[in-house]
C-alpha positions as a Python dict, from the first residue, in 0.01 Angstrom:
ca = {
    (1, 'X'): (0, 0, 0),
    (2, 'X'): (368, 59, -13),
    (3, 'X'): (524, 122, 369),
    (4, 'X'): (863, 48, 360),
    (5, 'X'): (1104, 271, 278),
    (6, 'X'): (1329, 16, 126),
    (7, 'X'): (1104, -66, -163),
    (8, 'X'): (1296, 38, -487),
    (9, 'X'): (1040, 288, -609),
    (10, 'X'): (1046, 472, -310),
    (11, 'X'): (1413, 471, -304),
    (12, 'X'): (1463, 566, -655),
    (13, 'X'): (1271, 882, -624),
    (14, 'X'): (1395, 956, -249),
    (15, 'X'): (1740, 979, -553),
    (16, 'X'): (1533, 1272, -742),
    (17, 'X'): (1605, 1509, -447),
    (18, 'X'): (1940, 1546, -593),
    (19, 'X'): (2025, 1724, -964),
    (20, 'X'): (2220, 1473, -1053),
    (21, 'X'): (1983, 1158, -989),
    (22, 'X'): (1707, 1395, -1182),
    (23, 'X'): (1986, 1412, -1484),
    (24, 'X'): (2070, 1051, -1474),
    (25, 'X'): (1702, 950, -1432),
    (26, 'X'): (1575, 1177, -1695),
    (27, 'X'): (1283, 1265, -1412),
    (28, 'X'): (1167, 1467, -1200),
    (29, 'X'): (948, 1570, -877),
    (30, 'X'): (573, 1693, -898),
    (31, 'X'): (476, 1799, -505),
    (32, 'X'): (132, 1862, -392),
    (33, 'X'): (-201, 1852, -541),
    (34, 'X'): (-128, 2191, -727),
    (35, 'X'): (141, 2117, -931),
    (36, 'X'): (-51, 1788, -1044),
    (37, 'X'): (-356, 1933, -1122),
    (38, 'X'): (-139, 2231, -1343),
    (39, 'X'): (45, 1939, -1510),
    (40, 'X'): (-241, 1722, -1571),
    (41, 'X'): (-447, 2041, -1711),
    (42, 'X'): (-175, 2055, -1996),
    (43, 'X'): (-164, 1656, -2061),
    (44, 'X'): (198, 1678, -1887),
    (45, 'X'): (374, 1308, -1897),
    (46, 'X'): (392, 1144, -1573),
    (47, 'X'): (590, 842, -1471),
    (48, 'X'): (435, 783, -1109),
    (49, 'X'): (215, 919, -866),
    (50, 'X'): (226, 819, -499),
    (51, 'X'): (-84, 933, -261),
    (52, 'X'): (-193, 838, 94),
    (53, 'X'): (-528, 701, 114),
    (54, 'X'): (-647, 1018, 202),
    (55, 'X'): (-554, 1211, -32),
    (56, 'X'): (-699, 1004, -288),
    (57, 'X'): (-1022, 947, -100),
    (58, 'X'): (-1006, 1366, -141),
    (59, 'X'): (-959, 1403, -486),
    (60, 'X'): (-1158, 1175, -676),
    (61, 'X'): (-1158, 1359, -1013),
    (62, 'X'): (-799, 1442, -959),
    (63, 'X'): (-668, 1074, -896),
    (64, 'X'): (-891, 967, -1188),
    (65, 'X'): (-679, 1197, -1446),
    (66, 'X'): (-375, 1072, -1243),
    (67, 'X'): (-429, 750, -1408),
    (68, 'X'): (-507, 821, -1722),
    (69, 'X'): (-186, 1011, -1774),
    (70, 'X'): (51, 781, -1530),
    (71, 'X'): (312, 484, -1611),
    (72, 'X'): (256, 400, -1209),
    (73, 'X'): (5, 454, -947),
    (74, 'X'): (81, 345, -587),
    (75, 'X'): (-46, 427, -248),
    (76, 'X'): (159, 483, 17),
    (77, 'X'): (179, 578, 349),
    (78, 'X'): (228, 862, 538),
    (79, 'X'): (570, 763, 616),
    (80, 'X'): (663, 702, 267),
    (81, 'X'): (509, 1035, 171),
    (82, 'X'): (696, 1209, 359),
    (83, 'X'): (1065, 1012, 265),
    (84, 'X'): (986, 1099, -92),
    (85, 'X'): (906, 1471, -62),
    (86, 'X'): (1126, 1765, -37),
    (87, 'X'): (910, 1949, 110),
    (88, 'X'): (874, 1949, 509),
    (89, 'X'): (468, 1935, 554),
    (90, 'X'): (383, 1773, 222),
    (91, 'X'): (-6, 1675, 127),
    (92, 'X'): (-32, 1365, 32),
    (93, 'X'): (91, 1341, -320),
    (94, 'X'): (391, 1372, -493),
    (95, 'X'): (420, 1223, -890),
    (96, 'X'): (751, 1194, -1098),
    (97, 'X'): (707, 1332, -1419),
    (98, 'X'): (988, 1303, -1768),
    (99, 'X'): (1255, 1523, -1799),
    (100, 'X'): (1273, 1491, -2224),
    (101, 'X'): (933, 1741, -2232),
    (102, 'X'): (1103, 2058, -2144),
    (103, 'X'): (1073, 2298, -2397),
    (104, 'X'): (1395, 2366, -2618),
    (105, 'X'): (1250, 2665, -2778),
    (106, 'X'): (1166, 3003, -2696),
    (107, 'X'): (922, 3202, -2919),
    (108, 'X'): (1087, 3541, -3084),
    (109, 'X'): (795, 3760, -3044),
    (110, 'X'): (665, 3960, -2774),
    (111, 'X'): (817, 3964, -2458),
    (112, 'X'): (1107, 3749, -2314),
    (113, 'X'): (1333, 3753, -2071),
    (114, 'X'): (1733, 3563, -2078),
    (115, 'X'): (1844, 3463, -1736),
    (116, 'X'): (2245, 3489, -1668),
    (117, 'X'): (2398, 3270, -1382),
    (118, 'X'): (2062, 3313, -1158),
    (119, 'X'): (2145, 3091, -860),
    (120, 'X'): (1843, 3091, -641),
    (121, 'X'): (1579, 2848, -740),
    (122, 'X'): (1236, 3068, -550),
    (123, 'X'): (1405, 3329, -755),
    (124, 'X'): (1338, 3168, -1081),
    (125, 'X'): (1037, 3054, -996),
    (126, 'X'): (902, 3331, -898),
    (127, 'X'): (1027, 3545, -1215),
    (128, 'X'): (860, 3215, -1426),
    (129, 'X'): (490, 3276, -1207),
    (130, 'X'): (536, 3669, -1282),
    (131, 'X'): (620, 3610, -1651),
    (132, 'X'): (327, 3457, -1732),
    (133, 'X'): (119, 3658, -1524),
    (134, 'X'): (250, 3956, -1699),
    (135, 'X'): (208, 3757, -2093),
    (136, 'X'): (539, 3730, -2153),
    (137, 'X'): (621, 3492, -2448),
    (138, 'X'): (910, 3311, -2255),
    (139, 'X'): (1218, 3254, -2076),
    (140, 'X'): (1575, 3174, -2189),
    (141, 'X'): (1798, 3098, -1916),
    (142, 'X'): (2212, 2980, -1922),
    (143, 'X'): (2328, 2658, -1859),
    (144, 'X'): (2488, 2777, -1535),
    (145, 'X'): (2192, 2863, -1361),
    (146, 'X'): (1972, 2647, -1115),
    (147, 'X'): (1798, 2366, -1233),
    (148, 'X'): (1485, 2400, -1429),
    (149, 'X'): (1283, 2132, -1273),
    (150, 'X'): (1416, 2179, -905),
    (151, 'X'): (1137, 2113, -672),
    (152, 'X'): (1187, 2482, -510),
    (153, 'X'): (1136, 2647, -909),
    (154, 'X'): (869, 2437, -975),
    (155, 'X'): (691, 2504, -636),
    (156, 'X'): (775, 2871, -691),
    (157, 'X'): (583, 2891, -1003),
    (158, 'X'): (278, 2769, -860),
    (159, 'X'): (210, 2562, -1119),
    (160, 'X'): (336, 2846, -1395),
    (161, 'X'): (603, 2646, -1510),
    (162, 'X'): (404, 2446, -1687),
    (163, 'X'): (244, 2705, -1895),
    (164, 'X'): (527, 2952, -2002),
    (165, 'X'): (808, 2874, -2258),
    (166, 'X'): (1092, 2791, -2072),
    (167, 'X'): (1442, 2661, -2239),
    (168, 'X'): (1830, 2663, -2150),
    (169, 'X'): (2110, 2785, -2358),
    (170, 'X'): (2403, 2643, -2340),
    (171, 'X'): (2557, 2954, -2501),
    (172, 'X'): (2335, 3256, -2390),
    (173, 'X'): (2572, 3531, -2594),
    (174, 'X'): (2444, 3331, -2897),
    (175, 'X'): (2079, 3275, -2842),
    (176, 'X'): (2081, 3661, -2751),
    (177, 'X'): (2275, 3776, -3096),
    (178, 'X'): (2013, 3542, -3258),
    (179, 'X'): (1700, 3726, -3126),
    (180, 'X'): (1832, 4028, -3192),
    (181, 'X'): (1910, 3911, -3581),
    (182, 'X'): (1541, 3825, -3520),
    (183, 'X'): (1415, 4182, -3518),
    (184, 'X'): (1445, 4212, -3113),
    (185, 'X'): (1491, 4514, -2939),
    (186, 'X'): (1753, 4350, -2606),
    (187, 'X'): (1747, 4553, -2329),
    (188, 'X'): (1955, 4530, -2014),
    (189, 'X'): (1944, 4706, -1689),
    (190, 'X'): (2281, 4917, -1554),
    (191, 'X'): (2289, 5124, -1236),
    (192, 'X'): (2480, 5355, -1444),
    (193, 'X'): (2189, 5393, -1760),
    (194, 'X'): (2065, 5732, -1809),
    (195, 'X'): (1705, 5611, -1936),
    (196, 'X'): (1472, 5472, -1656),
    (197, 'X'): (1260, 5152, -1762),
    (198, 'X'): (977, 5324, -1806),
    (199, 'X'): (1112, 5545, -2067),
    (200, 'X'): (1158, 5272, -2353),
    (201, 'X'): (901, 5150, -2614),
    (202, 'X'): (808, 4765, -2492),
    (203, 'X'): (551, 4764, -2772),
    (204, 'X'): (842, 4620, -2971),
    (205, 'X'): (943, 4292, -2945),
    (206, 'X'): (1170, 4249, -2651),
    (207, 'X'): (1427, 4082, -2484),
    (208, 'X'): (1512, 4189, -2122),
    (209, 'X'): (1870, 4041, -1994),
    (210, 'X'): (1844, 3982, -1603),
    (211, 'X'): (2189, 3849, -1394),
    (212, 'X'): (2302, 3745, -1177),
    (213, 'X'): (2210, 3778, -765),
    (214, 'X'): (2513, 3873, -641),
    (215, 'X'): (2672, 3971, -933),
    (216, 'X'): (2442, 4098, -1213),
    (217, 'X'): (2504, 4080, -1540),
    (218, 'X'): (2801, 4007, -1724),
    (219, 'X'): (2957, 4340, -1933),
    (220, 'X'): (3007, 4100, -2225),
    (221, 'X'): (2646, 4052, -2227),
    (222, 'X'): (2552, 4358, -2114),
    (223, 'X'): (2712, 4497, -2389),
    (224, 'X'): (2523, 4338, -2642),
    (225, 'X'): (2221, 4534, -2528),
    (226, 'X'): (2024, 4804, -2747),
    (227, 'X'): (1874, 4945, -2477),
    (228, 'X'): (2070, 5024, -2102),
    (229, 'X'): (1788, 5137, -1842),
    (230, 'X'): (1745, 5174, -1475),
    (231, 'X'): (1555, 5138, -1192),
    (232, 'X'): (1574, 5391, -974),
    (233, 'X'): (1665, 5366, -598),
    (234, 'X'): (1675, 5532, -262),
    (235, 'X'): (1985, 5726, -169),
    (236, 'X'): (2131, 5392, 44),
    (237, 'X'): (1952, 5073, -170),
    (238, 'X'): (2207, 4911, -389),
    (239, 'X'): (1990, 4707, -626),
    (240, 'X'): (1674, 4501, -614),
    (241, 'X'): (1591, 4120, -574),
    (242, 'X'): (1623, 4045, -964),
    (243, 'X'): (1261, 3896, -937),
    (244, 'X'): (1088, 4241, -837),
    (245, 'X'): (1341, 4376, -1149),
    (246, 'X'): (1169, 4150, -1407),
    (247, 'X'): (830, 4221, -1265),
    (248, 'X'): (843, 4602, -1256),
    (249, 'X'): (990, 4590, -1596),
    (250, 'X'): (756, 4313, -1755),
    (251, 'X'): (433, 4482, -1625),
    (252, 'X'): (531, 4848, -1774),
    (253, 'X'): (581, 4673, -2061),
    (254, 'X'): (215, 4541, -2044),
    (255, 'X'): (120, 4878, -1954),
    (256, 'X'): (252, 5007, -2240),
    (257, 'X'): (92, 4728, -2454),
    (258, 'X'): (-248, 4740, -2327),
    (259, 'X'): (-260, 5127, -2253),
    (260, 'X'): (-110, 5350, -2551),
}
């Protein structure tokens, strides 16, 4: 059992809290028995997993396709659990898992979604867990935005983020002009639209542009868009979280798809 909290595995993934160890490393963190079992459901690479006794004496099956899919197995104590994780109450595993499987591609069918600048990692988690709920195709977000595989996306997603099509451009203006080459209808929102999001035909293939927090999206990119909509507000309400945006928008879409 590993107990110190000077022993160099434990101190090299204690480094995976930060973006730049998880760059340098070419890994990253897997916390809680959720996210394991999501990643081990879709034969996900791991590198380690670290359990208390516990927590392996309470998931048998679990451990077992732990190691048939791990580089490392160690168990650790409670103290060493809780150095490694991010989170404050975590229980009783946490895995490191390789960067080099994230997805580099987005499919150009159906419906997708291009992320500008979005800063707030339970933010794009969130809009990742409502994507796939909603059977969207995938998710193209800029190289400016949060991390992919920060702990707080990945926890967000509840285990999502391992089943939806997720990539980053480097250059979203181009990955956008290429879709819509591609046959797809882009669509952005603008408070000042005349055409509410219900309005528009999602039974075409679609991509939805989303900025943003604080600033939204970007007028070059905005103007790129087919399709300006809105969502209407309250006298008072200046916009919405841009996760309920994407949701309201994604599931009239699968309204639309399912229903007419």
């Amino acid at each position: 059992m590993l107990t110190s909290l000077q022993n160099p595995l434990v101190k090299q993934i204690r480094k995976l809290h930060s973006t730049k160890e998880r760059q340098k490393q070419g890994l990253f963190l897997l916390e809680g028995t959720h996210l394991l079992t999501e990643a081990c459901a879709v034969n996900y690479p791991l590198e380690a997993v670290c359990c208390t006794p516990q927590w392996q004496a309470d998931h048998p099956l679990l451990w077992q396709e732990a190691c048939s899919r791990s580089d490392r197995l160690e168990i650790v104590s409670q103290e060493v659990l809780a150095a490694i994780a991010t989170t404050v109450q975590p229980d009783g595993v946490v895995a490191t898992a390789k960067r080099g499987n994230i997805q580099t591609q987005v499919p150009l069918t159906g419906l997708v979604l291009a992320l500008e600048t979005i800063q707030d990692p339970g933010n794009l988690g969130t809009i990742i867990r409502t994507a796939a709920a909603a059977g969207a195709s995938g998710l193209w977000m800029s190289g400016d935005s949060v991390d992919l595989d920060n702990p707080k996306v990945l926890r967000a997603s509840a285990g999502q983020w391992f089943r939806l099509a997720t990539a980053v451009s480097e250059d979203l203006k181009a990955t956008v002009k290429h879709c819509q080459q591609q046959g797809m209808q882009i669509v952005a929102t603008l408070p000042s639209a005349t055409s509410t999001y219900w309005e528009i035909d999602w039974r075409k293939p679609s991509l939805i542009l989303l900025g943003n927090e604080g600033a939204g999206l970007s007028a070059d990119l905005a103007a790129m868009a087919d399709q300006h909509v809105k969502i209407p507000l309250s006298p008072g309400v200046e916009s919405l979280n841009v996760a309920i945006a994407a949701a309201l928008m994604l599931y009239e879409a699968q309204r639309q798809i399912t229903y007419q």
